[in-house]
GUSE-746419 format. One record per atom (N, C-alpha, C): residue in three letters; x, y, z. Coordinates in steps of 0.02 Angstrom, whole numbers, plus 50000, padded with zeros to 5 digits. Each point is the difference from the previous one (the first is absolute). Layout:
<pts>
AlaXYZ;...
</pts>
This chain:
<pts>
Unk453325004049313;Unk500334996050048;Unk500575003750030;Unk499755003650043;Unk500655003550059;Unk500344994450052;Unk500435000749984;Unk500454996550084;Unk500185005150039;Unk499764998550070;Unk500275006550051;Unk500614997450018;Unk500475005549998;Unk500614998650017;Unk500254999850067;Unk500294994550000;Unk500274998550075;Unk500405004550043;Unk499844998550057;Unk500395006550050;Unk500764994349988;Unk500625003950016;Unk500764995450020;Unk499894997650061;Unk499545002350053;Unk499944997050079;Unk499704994449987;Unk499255000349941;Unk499784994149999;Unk500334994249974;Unk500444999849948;Unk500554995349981;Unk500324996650037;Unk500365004350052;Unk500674997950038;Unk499644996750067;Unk499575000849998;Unk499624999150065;Unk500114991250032;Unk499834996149939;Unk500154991850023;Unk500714998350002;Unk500395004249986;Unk500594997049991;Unk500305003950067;Unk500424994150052;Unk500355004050059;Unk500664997749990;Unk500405006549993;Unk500904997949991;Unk499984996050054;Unk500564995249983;Unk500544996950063;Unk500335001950013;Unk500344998850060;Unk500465001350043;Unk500784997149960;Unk500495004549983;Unk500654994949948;Unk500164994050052;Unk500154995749951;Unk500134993150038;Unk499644996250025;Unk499465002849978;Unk499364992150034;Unk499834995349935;Unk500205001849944;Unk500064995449975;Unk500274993149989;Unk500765000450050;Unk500454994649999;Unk499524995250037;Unk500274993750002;Unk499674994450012;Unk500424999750098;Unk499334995650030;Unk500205000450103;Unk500754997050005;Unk500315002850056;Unk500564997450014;Unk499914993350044;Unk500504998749965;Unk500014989850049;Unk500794999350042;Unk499714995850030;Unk500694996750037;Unk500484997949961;Unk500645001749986;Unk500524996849970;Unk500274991550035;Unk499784995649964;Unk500404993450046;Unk500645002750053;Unk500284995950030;Unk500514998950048;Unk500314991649921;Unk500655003550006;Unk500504994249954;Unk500705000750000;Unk500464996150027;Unk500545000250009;Unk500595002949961;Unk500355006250028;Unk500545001749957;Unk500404996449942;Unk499915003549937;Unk500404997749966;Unk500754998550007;Unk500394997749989;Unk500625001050029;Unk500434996849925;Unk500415001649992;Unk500474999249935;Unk500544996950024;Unk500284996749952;Unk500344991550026;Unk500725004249991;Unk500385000050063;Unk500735002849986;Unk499945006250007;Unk499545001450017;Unk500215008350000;Unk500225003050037;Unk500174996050069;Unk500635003550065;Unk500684997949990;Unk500194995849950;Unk500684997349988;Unk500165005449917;Unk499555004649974;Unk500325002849932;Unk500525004650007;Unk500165003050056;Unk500225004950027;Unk500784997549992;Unk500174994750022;Unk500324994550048;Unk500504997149917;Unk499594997949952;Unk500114996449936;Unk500175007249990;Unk499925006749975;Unk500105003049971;Unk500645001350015;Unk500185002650070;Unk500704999850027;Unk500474994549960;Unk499824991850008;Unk500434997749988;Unk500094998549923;Unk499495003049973;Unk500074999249911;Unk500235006649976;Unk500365004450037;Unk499935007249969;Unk500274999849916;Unk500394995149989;Unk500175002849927;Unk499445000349961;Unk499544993749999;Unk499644999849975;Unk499285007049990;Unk500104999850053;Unk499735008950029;Unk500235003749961;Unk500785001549996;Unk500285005749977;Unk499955000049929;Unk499924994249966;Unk500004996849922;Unk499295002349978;Unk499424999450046;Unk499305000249975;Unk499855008150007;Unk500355004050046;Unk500185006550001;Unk500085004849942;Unk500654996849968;Unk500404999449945;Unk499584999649952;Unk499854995549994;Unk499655000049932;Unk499195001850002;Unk499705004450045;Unk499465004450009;Unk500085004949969;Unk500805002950034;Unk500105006449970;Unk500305001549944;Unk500164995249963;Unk500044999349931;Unk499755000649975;Unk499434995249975;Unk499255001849968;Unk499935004150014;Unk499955003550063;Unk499815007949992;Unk500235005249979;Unk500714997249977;Unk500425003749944;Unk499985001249971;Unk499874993049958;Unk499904998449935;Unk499335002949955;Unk499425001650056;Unk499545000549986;Unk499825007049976;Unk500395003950056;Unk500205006850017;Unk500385001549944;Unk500615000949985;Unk500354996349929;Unk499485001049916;Unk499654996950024;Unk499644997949933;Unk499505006249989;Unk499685001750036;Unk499565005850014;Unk500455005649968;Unk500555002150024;Unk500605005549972;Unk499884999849950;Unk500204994349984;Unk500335000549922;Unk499165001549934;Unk499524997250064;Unk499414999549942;Unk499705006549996;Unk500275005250056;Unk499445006049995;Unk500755006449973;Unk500804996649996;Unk500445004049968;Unk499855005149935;Unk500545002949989;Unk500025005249934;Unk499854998049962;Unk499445002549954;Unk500034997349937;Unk500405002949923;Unk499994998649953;Unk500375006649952;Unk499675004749966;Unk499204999850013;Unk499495005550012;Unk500065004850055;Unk500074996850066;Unk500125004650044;Unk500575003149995;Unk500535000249976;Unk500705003449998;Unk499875007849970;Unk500375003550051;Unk499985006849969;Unk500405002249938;Unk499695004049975;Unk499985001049928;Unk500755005950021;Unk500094999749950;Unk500855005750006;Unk500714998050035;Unk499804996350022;Unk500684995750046;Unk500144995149961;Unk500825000650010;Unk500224992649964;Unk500014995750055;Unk499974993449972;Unk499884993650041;Unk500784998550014;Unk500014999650079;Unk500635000150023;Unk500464991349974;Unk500465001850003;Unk500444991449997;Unk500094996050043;Unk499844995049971;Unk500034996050079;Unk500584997150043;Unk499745000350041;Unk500774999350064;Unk500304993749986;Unk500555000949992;Unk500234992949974;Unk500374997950070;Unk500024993149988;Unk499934995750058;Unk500784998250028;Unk500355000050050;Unk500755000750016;Unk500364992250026;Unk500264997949966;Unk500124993150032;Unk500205000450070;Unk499984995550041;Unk500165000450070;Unk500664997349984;Unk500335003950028;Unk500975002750010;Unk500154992550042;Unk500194993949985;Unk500424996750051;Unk500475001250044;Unk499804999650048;Unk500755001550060;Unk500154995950031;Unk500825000250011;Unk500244995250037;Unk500485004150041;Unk500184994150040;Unk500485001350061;Unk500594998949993;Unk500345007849999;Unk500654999949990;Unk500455002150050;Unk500484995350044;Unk500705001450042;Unk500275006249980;Unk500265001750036;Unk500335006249986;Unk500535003250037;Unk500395000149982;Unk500675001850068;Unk500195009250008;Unk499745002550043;Unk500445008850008;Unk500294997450027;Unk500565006649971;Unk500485004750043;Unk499994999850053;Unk499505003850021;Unk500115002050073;Unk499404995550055;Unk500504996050037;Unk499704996650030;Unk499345001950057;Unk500445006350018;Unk499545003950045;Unk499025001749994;Unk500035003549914;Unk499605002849975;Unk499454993749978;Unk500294993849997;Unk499594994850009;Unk499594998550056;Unk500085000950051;Unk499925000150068;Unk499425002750028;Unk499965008349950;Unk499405005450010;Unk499404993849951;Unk499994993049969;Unk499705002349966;Unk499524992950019;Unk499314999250000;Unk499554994550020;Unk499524997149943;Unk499784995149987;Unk499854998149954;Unk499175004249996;Unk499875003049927;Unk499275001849977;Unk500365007849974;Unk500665004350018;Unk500275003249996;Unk499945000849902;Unk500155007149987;Unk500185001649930;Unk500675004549981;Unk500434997049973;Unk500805002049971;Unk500075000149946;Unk500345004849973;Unk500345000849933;Unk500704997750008;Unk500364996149966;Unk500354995949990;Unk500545004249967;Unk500655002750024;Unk500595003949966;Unk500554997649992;Unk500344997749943;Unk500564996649984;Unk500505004049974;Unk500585001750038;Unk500575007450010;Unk500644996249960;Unk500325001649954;Unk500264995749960;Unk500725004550031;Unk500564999750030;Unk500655002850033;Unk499765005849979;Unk499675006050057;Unk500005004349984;Unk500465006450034;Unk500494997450024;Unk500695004250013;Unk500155001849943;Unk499964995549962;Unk500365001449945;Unk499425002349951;Unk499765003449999;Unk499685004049937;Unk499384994649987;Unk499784994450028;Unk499494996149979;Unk499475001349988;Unk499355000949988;Unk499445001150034;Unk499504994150028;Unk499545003650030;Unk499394992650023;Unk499215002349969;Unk499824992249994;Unk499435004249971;Unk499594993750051;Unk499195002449967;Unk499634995750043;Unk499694993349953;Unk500254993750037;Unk499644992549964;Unk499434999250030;Unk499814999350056;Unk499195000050020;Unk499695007350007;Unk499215000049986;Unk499655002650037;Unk499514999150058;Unk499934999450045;Unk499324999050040;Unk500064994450013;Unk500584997350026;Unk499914993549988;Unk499804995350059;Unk499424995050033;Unk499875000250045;Unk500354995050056;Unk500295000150058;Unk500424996150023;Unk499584993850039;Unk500094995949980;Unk499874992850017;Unk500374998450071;Unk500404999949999;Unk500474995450082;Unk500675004349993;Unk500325000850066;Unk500435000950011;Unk500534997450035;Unk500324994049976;Unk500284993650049;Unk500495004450059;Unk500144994750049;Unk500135002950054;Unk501074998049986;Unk500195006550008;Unk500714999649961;Unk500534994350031;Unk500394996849970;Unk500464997650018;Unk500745002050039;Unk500274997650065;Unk500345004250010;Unk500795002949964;Unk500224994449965;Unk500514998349969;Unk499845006849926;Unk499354999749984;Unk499855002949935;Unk499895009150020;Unk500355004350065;Unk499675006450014;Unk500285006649946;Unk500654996349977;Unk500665005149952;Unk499554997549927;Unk499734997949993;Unk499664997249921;Unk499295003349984;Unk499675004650055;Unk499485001349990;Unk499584994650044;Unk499385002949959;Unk499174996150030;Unk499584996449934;Unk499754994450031;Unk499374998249957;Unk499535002150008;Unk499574999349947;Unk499275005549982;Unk499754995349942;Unk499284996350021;Unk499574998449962;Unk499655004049974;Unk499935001649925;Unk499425003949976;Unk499514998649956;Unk499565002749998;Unk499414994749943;Unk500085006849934;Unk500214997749946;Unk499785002649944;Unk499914997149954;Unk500075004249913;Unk499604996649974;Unk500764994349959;Unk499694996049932;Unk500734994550001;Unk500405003749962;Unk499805005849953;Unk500425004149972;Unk500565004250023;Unk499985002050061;Unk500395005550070;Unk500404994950028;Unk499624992350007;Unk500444995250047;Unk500654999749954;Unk499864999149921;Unk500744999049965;Unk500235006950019;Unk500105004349987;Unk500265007150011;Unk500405000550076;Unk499594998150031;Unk500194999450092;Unk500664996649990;Unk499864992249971;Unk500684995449988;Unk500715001249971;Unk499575004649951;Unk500685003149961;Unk500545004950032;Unk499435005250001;Unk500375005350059;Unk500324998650083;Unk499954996150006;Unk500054995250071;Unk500874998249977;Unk500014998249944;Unk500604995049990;Unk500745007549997;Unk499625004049959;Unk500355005549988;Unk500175005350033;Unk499385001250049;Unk500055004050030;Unk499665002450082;Unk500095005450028;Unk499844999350083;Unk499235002049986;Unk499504996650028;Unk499495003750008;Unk499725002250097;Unk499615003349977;Unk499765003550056;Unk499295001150012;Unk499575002350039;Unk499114999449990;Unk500075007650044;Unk499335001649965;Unk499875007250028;Unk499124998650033;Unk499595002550037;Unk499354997550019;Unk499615005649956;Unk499644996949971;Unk499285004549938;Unk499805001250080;
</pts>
């Protein structure tokens, strides 16, 4: 029992490729049906304007979560104490600095003039000259200290010096008070 073997022409012969895409099914008419239209949707523009906080609040707390989220990711793909390199000591940690209270302390110079050069956001070191004709010395009670206001002088008050608001911290304000009582101070510009 021989089988004669088929030619590949005779095989392929009933079968005729298609053309791609004649498989899909005939195109039809799409109905005709009236625009959708969404209720309010030429006045959102309008509400948004006049709700902005609410805007600015939903803003707000978008980008939070995405903080937070962001945030969380850090910390989950951070150092581990496997990954730490071997031979290094593990540094100390930064310890944390209380925030310095400052207040606003009056302040009377000397020299009325040198008050004059000076506008508030300004930085002075604060010099309290204890009679130094006479062998005194001065040293410095503020550093850096940043000037708040500079009231506009009195005319009666021009032989007494100038006022000078300054912001420091409450420890310098006693110091300022003291030296004030005792002695002339003066400001130099950092």
């Amino acid at each position: 029992m021989s089988v004669a073997p088929s030619s590949p022409s005779s095989s392929f012969s009933s079968v005729v490729p298609l053309p791609p895409g004649s498989d899909a099914p005939a195109t039809c008419e799409v109905p005709h049906f009236a625009p959708v239209r969404v209720r309010g949707g030429r006045y959102r523009l309008s509400r948004l304007v006049r709700h902005r906080r609410r805007a600015v609040a939903a803003g707000l707390a978008v980008t939070a979560a995405g903080l937070a989220v962001t945030a969380a990711a850090l910390v989950a793909a951070g150092p581990r104490e496997a990954d730490r390199a071997r031979g290094h000591p593990v540094a100390e940690p930064v310890r944390q600095q209380r925030a310095v209270e400052r207040v606003s302390a009056p302040v009377r110079i000397a020299d009325g003039a040198t008050v004059r050069l000076l506008r508030p956001g300004d930085r002075v070191d604060v010099i309290a000259a204890e009679e130094t004709a006479t062998g005194g010395d001065a040293q410095v009670i503020a550093r850096g200290a940043r000037v708040t206001k500079v009231p506009e002088p009195l005319d009666a008050a021009i032989d007494s010096g100038a006022l000078v608001v300054l912001s420091v911290p409450r420890a310098t304000a006693a110091r300022l008070a003291g030296a004030s009582a005792t002695a002339r101070l003066a400001v130099t510009l950092c």
